[in-house]
C-alpha positions as CSV (number, residue, x, y, z in Angstrom):
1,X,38.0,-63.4,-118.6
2,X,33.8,-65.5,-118.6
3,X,33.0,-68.2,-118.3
4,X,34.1,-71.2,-120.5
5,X,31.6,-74.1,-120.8
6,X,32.6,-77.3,-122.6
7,X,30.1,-79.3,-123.7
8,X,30.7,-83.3,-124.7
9,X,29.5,-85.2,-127.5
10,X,25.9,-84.5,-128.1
11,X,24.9,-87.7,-130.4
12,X,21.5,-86.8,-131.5
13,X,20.3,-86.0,-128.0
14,X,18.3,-82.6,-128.7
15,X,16.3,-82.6,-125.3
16,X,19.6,-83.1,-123.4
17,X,21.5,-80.2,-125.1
18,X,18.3,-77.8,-124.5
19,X,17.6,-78.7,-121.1
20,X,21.5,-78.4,-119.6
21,X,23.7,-76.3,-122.3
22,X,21.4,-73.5,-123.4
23,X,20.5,-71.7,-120.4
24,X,24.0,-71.3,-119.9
25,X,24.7,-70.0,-123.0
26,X,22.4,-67.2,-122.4
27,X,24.7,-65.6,-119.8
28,X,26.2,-62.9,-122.0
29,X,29.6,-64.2,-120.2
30,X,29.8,-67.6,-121.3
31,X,31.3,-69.1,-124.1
32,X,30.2,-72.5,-125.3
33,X,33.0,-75.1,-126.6
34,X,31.2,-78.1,-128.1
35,X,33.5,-80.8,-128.7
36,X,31.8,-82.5,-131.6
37,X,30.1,-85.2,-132.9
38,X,26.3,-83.6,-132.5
39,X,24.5,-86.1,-134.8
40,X,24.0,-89.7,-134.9
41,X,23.0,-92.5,-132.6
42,X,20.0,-90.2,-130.1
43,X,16.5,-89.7,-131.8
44,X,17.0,-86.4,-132.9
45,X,20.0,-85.2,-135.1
46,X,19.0,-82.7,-137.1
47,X,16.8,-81.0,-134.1
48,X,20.4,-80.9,-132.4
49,X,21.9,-78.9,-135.7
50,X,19.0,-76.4,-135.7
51,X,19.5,-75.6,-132.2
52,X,23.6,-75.4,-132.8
53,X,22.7,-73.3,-136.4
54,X,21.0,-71.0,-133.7
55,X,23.6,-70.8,-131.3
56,X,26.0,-70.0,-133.8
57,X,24.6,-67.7,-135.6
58,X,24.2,-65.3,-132.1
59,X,27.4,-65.7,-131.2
60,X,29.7,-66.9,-128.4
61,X,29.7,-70.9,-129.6
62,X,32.6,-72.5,-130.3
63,X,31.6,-75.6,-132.9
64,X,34.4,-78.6,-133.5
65,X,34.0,-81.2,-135.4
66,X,33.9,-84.8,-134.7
67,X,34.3,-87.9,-136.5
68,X,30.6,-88.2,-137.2
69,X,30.8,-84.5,-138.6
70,X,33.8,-85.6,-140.6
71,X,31.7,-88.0,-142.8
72,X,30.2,-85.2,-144.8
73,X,33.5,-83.2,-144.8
74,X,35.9,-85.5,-146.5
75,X,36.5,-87.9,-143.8
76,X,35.7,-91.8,-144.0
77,X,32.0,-93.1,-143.9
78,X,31.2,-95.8,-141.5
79,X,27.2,-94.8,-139.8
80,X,25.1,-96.7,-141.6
81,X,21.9,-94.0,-141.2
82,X,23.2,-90.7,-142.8
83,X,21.9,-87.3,-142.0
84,X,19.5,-85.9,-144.4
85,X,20.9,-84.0,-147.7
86,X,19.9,-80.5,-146.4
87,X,21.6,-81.5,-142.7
88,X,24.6,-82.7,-144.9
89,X,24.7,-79.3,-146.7
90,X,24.4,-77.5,-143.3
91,X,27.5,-78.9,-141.9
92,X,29.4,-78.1,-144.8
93,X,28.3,-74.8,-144.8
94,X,29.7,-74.1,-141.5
95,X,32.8,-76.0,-142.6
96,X,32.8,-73.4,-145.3
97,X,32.4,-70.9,-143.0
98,X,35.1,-71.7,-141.0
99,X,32.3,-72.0,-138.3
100,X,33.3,-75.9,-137.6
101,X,36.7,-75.8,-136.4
102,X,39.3,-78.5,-135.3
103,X,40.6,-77.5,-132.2
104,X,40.1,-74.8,-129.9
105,X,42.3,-73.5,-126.5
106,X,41.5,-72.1,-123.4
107,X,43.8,-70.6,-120.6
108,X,42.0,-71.0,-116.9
109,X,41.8,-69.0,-114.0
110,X,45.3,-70.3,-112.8
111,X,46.9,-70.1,-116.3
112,X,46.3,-73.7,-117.8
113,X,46.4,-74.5,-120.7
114,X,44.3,-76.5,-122.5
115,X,43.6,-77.9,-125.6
116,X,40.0,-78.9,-127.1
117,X,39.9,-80.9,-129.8
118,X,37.5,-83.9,-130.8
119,X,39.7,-87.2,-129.5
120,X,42.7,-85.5,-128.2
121,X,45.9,-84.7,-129.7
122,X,48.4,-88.4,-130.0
123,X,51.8,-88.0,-129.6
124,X,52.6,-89.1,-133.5
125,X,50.3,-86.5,-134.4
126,X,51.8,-83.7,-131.8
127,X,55.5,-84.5,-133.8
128,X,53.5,-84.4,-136.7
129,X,52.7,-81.1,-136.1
130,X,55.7,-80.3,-135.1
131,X,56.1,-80.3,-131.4
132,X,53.9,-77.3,-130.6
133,X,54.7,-76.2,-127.1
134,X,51.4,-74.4,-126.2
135,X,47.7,-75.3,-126.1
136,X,47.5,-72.0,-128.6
137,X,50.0,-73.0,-131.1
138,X,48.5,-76.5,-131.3
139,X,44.9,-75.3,-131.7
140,X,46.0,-73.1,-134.8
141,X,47.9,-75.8,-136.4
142,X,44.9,-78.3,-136.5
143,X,42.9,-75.2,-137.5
144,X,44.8,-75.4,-140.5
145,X,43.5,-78.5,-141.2
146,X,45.9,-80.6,-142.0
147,X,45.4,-83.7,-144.2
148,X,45.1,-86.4,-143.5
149,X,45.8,-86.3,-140.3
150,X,42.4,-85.0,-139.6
151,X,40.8,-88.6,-141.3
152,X,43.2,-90.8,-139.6
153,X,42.2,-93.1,-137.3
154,X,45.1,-92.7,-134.4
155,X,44.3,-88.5,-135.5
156,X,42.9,-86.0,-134.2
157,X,38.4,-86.8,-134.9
158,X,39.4,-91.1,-133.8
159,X,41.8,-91.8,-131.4
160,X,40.7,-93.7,-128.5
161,X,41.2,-92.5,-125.4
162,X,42.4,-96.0,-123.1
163,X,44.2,-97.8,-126.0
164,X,46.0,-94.6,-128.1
165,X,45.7,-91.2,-126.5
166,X,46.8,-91.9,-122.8
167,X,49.5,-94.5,-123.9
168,X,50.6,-93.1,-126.1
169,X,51.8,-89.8,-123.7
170,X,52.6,-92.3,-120.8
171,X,54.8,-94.3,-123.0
172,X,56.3,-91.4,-125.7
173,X,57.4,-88.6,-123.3
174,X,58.4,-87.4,-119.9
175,X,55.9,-84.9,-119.7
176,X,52.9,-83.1,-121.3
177,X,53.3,-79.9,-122.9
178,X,49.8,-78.7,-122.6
179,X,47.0,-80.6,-120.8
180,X,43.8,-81.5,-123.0
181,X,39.8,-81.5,-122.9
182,X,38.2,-84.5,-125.3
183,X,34.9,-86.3,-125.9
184,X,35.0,-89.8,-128.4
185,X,36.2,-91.9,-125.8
186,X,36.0,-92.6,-121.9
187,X,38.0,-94.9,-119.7
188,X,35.0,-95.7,-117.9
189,X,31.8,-97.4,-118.6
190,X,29.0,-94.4,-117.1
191,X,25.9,-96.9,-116.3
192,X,27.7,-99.5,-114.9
193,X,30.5,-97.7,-112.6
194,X,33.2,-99.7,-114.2
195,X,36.7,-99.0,-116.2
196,X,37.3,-99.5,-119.5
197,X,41.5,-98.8,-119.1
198,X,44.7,-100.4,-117.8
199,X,45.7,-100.0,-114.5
200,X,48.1,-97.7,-114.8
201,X,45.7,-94.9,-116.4
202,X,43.2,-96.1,-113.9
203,X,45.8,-95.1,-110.7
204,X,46.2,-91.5,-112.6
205,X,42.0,-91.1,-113.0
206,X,39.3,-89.3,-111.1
207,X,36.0,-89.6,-112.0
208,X,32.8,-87.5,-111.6
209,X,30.2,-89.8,-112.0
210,X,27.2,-87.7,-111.8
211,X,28.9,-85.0,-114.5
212,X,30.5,-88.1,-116.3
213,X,33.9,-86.5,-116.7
214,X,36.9,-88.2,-116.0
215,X,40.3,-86.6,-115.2
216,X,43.6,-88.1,-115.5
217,X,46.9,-86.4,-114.3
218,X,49.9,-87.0,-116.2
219,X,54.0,-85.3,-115.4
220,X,52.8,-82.3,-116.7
221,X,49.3,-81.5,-117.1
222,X,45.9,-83.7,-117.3
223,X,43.4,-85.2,-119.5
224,X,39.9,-84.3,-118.8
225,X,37.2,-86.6,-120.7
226,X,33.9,-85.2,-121.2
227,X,32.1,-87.6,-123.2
228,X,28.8,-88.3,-120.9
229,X,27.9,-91.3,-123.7
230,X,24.2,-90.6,-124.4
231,X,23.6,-93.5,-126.3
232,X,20.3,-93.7,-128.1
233,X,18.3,-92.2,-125.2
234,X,20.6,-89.4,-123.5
235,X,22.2,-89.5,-120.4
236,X,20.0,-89.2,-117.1
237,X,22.1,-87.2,-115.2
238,X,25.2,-85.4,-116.8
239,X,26.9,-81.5,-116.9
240,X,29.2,-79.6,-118.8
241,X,32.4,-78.7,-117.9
242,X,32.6,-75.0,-116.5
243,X,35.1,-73.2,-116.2
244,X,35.3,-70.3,-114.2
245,X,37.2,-67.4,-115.2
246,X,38.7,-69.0,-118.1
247,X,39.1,-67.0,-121.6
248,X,39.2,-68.8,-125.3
249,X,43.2,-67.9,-126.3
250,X,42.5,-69.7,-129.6
């Protein structure tokens, strides 16, 4: 049993990653679970993959992908600025590697389940799957990588969290098997304090506003949101997820 930090999307944002994520990755009790999409959007991409290439190569980072990622992996195009050729090669080296994964799990302090994965897990693609009943049985399915499941856009890298993933749980079963950790999508717009969701998600959701997470509680577990939206500049004032006492079960 660490530490488990879970780190949101980074977009480009280089000096935000540095300043908040890597002094805690130096605690030789922490594991880092980035949730994807790294690149794009913030001024500084491929300063955000050398500091990742880094981290992964010591050890104890945990790298999914994310849509953006996905581009240069077989997924669909659709950012009109693409990385470099040698950053393109460097994400499909990992991919190669099996050091960009789709889905990770984690089992807290008070034996929760969760799974990690880019834009959460729908229910068509959880029957897809075939009804996995943990967070660690559903993490090594999507490592499999099924296609496409991975390029679609209600799957695994695109679904949006107000209008596909929530809904689609409050409206498909009685209760959640596992609960689940995302970035892609919030319910909430950060800078201007407002929601982006339908009432009834908004009666289920707490938000941190100075973290930017979001959590919304469900018959059955939760969906935490950790997307802090950067934009093109980085967020002022954001954190990580931490997890105390948690351990990676997949």
């Amino acid at each position: 049993m660490g530490r488990i930090v879970v780190v949101g999307d980074v977009g480009g944002c280089a000096e935000q990653l540095e300043r908040v994520v890597l002094p805690l990755a130096e605690d030789p009790g922490t594991t880092v679970v980035q949730v994807g999409d790294l690149v794009d959007r913030g001024p500084d991409s491929p300063g955000v993959l050398r500091l990742v290439e880094q981290r992964l190569r010591a050890g104890r980072w945990v790298q999914l992908i994310g849509n953006h990622e996905a581009q240069y992996l077989g997924g669909p195009r659709f950012w009109p600025q693409p990385l470099s050729d040698a950053d393109a090669a460097l994400l499909r080296g990992w991919w190669l590697r099996e050091w960009l994964r789709v889905a990770a799990a984690v089992r807290t302090a008070d034996g929760e389940e969760l799974l990690l994965v880019h834009a959460g897990l729908t229910v068509d693609v959880w029957r897809q799957l075939g009804e996995p009943v943990t967070a660690g049985t559903a993490a090594d399915l999507l490592n499999t990588r099924p296609e496409p499941l991975l390029w679609g856009f209600d799957g695994p890298l695109w679904a949006e969290a107000a209008s596909q993933l929530y809904p689609s749980w409050l409206s498909g079963v009685r209760s959640l098997p596992f609960s689940q950790v995302h970035g892609h999508s919030t319910v909430v717009r950060f800078e201007a304090r407002e929601w982006a969701c339908e009432e009834r998600i908004r009666a289920r959701t707490s938000v941190d506003w100075q973290a930017r997470h979001t959590v919304t509680r469900c018959p059955g577990g939760r969906f935490v949101g950790v997307d802090p939206k950067h934009g093109t500049a980085g967020a002022p004032r954001w954190a990580p997820l931490v997890l105390e006492g948690a351990a990676l079960i997949a």
